[in-house]
N, C-alpha and C positions, 0 to 999 in steps of 0.2 A: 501766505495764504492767497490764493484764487480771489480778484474782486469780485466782490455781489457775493461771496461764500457768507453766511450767515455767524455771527459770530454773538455770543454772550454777554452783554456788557458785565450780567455781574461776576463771571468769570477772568472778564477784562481787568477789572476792578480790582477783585481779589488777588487777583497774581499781582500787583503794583506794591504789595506788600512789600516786594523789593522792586524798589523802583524803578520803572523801566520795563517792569512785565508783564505788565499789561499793553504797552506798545507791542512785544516782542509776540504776543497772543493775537494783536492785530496785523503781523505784517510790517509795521514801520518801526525799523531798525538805528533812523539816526535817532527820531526822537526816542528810543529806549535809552539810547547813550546820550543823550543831554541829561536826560531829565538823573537815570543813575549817575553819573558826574558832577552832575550840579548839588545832588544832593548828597552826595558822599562829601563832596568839596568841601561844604557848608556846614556837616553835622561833625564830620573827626575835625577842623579844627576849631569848631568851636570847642568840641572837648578836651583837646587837646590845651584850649587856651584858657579856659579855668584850670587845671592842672594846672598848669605852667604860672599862671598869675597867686594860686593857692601856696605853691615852693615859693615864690618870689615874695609873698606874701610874710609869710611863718617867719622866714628869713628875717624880714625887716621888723618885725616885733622879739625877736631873738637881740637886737641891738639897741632895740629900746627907741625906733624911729616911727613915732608912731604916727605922724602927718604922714610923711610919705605912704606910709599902709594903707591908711585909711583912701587914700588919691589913687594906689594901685587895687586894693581891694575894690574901688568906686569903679573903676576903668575898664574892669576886669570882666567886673559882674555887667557892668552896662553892656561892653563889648559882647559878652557871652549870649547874652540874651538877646540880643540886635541879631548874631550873628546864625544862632539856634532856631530863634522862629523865623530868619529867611529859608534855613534847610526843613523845618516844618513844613512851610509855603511851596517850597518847591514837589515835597515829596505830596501833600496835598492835590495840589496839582497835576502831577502823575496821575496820580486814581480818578482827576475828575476827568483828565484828556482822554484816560483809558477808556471808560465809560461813556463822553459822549462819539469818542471817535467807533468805537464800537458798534453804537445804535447805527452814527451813521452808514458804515460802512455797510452796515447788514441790510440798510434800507437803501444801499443805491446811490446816493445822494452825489451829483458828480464834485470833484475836488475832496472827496472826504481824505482821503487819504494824504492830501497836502496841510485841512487846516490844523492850525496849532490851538488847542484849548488851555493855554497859559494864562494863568493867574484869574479862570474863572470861574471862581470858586461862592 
């Protein structure tokens, strides 16, 4: 998009639904692809890593090992959750950079289109 062109924040906003799309709505293109990367990054493995500790899990109550379980089931779920609401934060994020970048961009503001509005949420 044309700078000084007027843009929507809550359009901005709403398209970040997939992250990224609302940069993509303003004009800046890396940060679409951080912010969709960082948060894809963050969300499929943490999904991926309950799966995986859930099998690993089943497994070791099948043998009747139930310390270790409970140390992998602990690890698991800790890790999952550490790991889940950083792709939260990030995808977060997205929608609030979309939105203030948005305003500014529509208002002129010089440098708008360089700042990053990471983690101000």
């Amino acid at each position: 998009m044309a700078a000084g062109r007027p843009r929507d924040w809550r359009i901005a906003a709403a398209l970040s639904i997939l992250p990224g799309g609302g940069q993509v709505y303003n004009g800046q293109p890396r940060k679409a692809v951080f912010y969709f990367l960082t948060t894809v990054l963050t969300l499929g493995p943490a999904v991926l890593l309950i799966t995986v500790g859930e099998r690993l899990g089943s497994g070791l109550l099948q043998q009747r090992s139930f310390a270790p379980f409970l140390l992998v089931a602990l690890g698991s779920v800790l890790l999952f959750l550490l790991v889940f609401v950083l792709g939260l934060y990030f995808w977060a994020s997205a929608v609030v950079d979309a939105r203030y970048s948005a305003r500014e961009l529509s208002a002129g503001v010089p440098g708008a289109d360089n700042r990053w509005w990471f983690f101000h949420l």
